[in-house]
C-alpha positions as CSV (number, residue, x, y, z in Angstrom):
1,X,61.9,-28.8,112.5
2,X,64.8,-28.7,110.3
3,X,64.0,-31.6,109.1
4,X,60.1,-31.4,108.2
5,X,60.9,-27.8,106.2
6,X,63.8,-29.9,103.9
7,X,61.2,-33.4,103.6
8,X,58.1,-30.6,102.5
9,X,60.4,-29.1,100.0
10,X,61.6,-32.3,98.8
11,X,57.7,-33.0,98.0
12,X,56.8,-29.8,96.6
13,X,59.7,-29.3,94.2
14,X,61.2,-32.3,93.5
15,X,58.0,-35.2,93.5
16,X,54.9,-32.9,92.1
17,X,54.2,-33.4,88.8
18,X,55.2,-30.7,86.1
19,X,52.0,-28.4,84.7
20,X,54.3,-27.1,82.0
21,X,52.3,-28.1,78.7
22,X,56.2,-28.2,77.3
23,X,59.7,-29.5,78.4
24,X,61.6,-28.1,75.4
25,X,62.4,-24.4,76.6
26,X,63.9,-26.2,79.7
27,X,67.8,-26.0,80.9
28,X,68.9,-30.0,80.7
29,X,71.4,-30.9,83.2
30,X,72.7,-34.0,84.7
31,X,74.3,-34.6,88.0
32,X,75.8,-36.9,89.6
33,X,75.3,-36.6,93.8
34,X,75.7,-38.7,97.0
35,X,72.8,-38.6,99.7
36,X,74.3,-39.7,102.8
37,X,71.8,-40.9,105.8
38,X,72.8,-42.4,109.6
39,X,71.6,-45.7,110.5
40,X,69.8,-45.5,113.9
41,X,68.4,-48.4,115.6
42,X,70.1,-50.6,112.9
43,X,67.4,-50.0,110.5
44,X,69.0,-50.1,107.0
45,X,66.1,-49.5,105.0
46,X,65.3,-46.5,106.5
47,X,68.5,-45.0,106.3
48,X,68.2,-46.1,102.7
49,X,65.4,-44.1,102.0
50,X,66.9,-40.7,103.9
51,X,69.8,-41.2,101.9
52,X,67.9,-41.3,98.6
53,X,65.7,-38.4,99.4
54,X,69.0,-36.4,100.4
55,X,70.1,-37.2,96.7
56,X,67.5,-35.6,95.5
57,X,67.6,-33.0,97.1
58,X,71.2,-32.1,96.8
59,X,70.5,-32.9,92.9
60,X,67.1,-30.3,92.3
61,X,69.4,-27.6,94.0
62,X,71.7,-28.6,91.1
63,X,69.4,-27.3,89.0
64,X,69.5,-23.9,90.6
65,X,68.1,-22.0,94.2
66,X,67.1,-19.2,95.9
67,X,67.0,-18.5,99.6
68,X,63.2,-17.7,101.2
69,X,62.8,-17.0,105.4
70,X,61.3,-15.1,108.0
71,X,62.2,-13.3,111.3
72,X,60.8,-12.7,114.2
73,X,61.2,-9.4,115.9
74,X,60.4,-8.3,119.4
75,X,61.2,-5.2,121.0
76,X,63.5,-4.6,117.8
77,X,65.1,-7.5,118.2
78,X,65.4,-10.2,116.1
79,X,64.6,-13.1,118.1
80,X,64.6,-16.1,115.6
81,X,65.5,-16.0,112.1
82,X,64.2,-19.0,109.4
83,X,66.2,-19.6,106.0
84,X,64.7,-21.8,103.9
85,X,66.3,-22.7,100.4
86,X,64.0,-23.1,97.5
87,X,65.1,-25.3,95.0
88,X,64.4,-23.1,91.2
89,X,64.3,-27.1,89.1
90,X,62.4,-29.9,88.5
91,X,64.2,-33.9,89.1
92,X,63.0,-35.3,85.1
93,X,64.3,-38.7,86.6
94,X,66.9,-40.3,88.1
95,X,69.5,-43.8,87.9
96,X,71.1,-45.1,90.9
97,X,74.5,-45.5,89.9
98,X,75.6,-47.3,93.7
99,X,74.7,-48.1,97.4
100,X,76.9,-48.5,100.0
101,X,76.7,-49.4,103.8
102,X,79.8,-47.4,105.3
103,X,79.6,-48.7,109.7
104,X,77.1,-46.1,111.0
105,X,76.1,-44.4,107.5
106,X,74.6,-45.0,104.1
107,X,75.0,-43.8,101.1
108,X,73.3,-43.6,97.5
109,X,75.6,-42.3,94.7
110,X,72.7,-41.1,91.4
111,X,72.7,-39.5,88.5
112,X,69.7,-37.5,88.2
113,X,68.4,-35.6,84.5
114,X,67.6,-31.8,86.2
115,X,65.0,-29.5,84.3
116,X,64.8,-25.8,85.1
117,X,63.1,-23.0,83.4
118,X,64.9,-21.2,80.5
119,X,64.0,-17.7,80.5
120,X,66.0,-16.4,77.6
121,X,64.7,-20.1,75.6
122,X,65.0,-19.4,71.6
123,X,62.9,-21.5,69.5
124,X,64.9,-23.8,66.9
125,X,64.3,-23.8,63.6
126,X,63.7,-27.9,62.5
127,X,61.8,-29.6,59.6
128,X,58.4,-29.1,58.4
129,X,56.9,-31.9,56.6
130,X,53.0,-30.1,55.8
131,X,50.6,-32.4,53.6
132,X,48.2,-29.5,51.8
133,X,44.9,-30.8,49.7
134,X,42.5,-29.3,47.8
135,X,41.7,-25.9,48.7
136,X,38.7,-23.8,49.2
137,X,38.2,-20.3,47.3
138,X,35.6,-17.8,48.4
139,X,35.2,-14.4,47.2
140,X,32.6,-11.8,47.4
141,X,30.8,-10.8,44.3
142,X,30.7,-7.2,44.8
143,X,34.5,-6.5,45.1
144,X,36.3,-4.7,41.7
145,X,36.8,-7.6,39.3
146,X,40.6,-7.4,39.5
147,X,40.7,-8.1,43.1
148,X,39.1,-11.4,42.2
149,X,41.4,-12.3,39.5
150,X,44.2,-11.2,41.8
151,X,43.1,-13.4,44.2
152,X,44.2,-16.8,42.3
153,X,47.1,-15.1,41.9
154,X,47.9,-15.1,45.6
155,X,47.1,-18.4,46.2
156,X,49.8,-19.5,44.0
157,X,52.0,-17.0,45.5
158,X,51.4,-18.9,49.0
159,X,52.0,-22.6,47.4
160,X,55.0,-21.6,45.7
161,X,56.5,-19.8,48.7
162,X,56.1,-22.4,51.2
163,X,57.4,-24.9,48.3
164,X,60.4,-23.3,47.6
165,X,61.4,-22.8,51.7
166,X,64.0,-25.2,52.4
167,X,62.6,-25.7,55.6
168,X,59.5,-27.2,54.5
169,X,59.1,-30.7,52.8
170,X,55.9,-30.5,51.1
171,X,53.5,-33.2,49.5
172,X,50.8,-31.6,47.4
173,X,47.6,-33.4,46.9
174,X,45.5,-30.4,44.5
175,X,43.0,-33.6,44.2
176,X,41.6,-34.8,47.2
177,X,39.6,-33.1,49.7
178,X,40.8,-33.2,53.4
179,X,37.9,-33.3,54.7
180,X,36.4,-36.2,52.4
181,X,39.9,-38.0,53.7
182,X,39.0,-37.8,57.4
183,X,35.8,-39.1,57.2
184,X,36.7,-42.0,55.0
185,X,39.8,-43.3,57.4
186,X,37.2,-43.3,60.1
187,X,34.5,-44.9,57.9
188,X,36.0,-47.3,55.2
189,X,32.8,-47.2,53.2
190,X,31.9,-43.5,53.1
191,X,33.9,-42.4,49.9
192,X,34.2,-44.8,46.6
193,X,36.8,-42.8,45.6
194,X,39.3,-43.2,48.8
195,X,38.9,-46.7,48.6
196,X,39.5,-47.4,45.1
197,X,42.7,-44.8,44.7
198,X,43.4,-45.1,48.3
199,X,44.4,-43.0,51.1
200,X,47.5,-40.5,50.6
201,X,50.7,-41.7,52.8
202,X,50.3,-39.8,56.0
203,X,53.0,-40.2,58.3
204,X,53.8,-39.5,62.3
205,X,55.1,-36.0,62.7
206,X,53.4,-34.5,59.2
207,X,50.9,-31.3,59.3
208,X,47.8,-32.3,56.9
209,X,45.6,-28.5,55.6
210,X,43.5,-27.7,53.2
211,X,43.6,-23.7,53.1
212,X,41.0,-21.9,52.4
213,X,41.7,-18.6,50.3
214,X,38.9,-15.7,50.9
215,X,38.4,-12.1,50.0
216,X,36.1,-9.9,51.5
217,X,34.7,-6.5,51.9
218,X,35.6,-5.5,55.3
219,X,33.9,-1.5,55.6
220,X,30.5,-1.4,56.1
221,X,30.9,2.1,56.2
222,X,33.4,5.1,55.7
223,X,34.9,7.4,57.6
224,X,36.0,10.7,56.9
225,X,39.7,10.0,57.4
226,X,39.6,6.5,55.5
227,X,37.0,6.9,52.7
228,X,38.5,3.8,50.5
229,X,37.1,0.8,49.9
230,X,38.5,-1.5,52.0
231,X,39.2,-5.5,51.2
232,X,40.7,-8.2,53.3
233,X,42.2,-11.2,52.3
234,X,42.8,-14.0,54.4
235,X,44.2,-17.7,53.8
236,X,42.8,-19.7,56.9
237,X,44.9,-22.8,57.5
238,X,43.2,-25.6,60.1
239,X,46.1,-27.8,60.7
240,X,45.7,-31.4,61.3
241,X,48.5,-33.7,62.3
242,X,48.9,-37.2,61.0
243,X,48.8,-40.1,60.5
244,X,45.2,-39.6,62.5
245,X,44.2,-37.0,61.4
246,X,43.8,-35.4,64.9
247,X,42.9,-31.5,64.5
248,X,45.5,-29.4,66.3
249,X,45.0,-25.3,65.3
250,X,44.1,-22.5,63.2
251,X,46.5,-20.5,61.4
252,X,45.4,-17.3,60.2
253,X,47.4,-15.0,57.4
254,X,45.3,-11.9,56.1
255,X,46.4,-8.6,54.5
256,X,43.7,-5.6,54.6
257,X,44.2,-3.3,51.6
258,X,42.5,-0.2,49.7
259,X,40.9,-1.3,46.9
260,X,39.5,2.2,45.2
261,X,38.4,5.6,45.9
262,X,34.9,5.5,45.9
263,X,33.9,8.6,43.9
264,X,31.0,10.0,41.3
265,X,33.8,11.2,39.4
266,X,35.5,8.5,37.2
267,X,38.7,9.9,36.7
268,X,39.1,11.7,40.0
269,X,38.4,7.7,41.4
270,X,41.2,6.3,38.7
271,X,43.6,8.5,39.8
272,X,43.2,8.3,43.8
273,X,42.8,4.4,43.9
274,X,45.5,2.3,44.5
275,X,47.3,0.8,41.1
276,X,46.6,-3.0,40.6
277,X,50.2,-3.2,41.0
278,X,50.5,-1.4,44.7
279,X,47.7,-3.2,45.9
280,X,49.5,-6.7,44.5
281,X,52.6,-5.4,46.6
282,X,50.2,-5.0,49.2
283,X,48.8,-8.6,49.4
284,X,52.1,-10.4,48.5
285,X,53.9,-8.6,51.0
286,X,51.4,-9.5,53.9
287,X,51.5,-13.1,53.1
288,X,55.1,-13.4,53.0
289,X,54.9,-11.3,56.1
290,X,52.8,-14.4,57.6
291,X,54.5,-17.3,56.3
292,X,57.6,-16.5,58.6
293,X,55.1,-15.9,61.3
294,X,53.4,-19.4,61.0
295,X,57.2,-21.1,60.3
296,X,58.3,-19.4,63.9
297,X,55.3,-20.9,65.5
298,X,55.8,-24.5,64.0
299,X,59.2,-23.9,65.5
300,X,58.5,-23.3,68.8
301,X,56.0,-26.2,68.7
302,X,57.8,-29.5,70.9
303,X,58.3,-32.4,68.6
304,X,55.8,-35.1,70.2
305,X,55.0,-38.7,69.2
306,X,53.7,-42.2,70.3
307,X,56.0,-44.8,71.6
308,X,55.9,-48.3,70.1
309,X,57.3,-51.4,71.9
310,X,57.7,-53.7,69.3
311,X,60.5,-56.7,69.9
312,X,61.0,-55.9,73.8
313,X,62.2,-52.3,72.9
314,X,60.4,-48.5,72.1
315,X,60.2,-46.8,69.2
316,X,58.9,-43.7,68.0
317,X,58.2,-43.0,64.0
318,X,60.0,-40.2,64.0
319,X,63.5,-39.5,63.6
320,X,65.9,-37.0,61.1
321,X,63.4,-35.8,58.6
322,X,61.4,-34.9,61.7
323,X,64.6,-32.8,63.6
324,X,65.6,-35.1,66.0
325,X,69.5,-36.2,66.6
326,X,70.9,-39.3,68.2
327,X,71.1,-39.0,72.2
328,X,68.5,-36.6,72.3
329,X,66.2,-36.6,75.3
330,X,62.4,-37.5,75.2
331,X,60.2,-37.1,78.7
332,X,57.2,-39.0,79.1
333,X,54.5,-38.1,81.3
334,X,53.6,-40.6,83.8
335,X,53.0,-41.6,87.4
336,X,55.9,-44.3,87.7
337,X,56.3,-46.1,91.1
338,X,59.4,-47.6,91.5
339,X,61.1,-50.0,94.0
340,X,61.4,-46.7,96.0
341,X,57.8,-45.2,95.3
342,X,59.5,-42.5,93.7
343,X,56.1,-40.5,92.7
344,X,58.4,-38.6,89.6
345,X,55.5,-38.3,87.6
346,X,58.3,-37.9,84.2
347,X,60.6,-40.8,82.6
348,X,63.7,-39.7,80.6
349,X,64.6,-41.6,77.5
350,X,66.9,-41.6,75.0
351,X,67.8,-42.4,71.3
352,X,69.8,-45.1,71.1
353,X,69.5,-45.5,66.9
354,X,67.8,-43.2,64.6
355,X,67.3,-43.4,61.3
356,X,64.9,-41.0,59.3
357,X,61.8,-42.0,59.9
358,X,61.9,-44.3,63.2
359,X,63.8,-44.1,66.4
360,X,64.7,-46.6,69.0
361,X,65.0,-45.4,72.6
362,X,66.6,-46.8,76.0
363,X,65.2,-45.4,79.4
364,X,67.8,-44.0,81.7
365,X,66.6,-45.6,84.9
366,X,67.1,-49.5,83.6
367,X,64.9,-50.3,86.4
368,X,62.1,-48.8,84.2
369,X,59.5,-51.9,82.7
370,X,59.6,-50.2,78.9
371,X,56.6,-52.6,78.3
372,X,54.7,-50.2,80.1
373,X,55.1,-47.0,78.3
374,X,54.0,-48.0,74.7
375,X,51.8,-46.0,73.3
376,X,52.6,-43.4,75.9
377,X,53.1,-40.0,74.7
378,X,57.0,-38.6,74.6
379,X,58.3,-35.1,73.9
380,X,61.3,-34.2,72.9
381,X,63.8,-31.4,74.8
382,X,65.9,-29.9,71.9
């Protein structure tokens, strides 16, 4: 019995796949265990296997555990009482480092990459290379006509800000429309001018927008407490990521403001509204307000690209400029079978060399065939 609750636990929290959607607010350890099995009936390979899945075990409570049981009770008396320990980790993968056949016993010595939750995970600030085009203004006509001079205004505000962050590399291309851009990598013939000037240099790991700036009326009618005319401005960013131009999300800054007291009374209106100068502050602040707010989502965004294999080894184009350091740990997702149909459904690798565009990874399981995860997808655990 003992044995069937410690094999089902060895399934359920050590060989099911991971539905995390990301690996880098994970704990990273390694540990290096010994799973020890009896030989019975002189089969080897059997007690080879035992002693593996005993590694594993022994390594996922590395990770962390908690105790779970039961008791039976008759006549207020506890007649049979079940611990069973929970491992709190996930096995990322493992290396078998030695095997050994000691008389009556066998052992497997591993070192195994442990994941488990971080509760308290912080998001690190990295790079952010953003690629911004054209943009697209839209105003509404019947707003005060200092609200729609302002407006320009606060677009420039935005560009210069996000220029001027050292966290952000930024290419400008004021020129080109995105959209125009997309359409023409797909289709080669659809724009003249694309394929004459030719395509801006879009890179793995770069953010590709073209914002568009708006202001709006937002009241369609007043209240007695809030009888100002209210505007919103927004700056909607849809954030593509290169170099295929694959949509990823919106990003959404907008600041509502007062724009005047309505009133029949011209100088009763002149004094009650907002100053062009407050309602500036207004605006200015609001956007600077969502540019950190945008900058701590990037953040907390894993750092994901496609491996290469290129010269019998993998590469990824990404590497410094991008926030990655040498040794640093990539997963990719996969249903590996090994010599031991291990169903770990994650491979660890590792930079080897990095440079600032390209890095060049190793596996940690050397038994890994690395001509089988290019073009794979790997994430990065910071």
């Amino acid at each position: 019995m003992i044995k069937l609750i410690k094999f089902y636990f060895i399934l359920q929290f050590i060989l099911l796949s991971f539905y995390a959607s990301a690996y880098q607010d994970f704990n990273i350890l390694k540990a290096e265990v010994t799973g020890r099995a009896v030989i019975i009936d002189n089969n080897v390979e059997k007690a080879r296997r035992l002693a593996l899945e005993d590694a594993l075990y022994l390594s996922s409570l590395k990770g962390g555990a908690f105790v779970d049981g039961f008791s039976s009770i008759s006549k207020n008396t506890i007649i049979n009482d079940q611990s069973i320990i929970k491992s709190d980790s996930k096995i990322l993968d493992f290396k078998i480092l030695s095997e050994t056949k000691n008389k009556d016993h066998f052992e497997i010595k591993l070192l195994a990459i442990i994941g488990s939750k971080n509760h308290s995970f912080a998001c690190k600030k990295k790079p952010i290379n953003i690629s911004i085009f054209k943009p697209q203004i839209i105003y509404h006509h019947s707003l005060p006509s200092f609200v729609i001079r302002s407006m320009y205004s606060w677009n420039n505000f935005f560009i210069d800000s996000i220029s001027r962050d050292n966290q952000i590399s930024l290419k400008k291309y004021d020129g080109l429309e995105l959209n125009q851009i997309i359409k023409s990598s797909n289709n080669v013939e659809f724009d003249y001018l694309s394929n004459v000037n030719g395509n801006p240099s879009i890179e793995e790991g770069d953010y590709l927008v073209a914002p568009i700036f708006k202001v709006e009326p937002v009241n369609s009618y007043k209240k007695a407490e809030n009888p100002y005319d209210i505007a919103k401005y927004s700056i909607e960013l849809n954030l593509f990521k290169g170099p295929n131009y694959k949509f990823f999300r919106t990003f959404i800054i907008d600041k509502e403001f007062k724009t005047r007291y309505p009133s029949n009374f011209q100088l009763i209106s002149a004094l009650t509204s907002k100053s062009n100068v407050e309602v500036n502050s207004d605006v200015i602040s609001g956007i600077s307000e969502g540019i950190i707010e945008m900058i701590k989502t990037i953040d907390c965004l894993p750092i994901e690209g496609n491996l290469k294999f290129i010269d019998n080894s993998l590469y990824v184009d990404l590497g410094v400029k991008h926030g990655l350091r040498n040794r640093q740990i990539g997963i990719v997702k996969k249903n590996y079978q090994s010599d031991f149909k291990s169903n770990l459904d994650t491979t660890v690798l590792f930079i080897s060399e990095i440079n600032n565009n390209r890095s060049k990874l190793v596996p940690l399981n050397d038994k890994i065939k690395i001509s089988e995860l290019g073009k794979m997808k790997i994430q990065f655990i910071e």
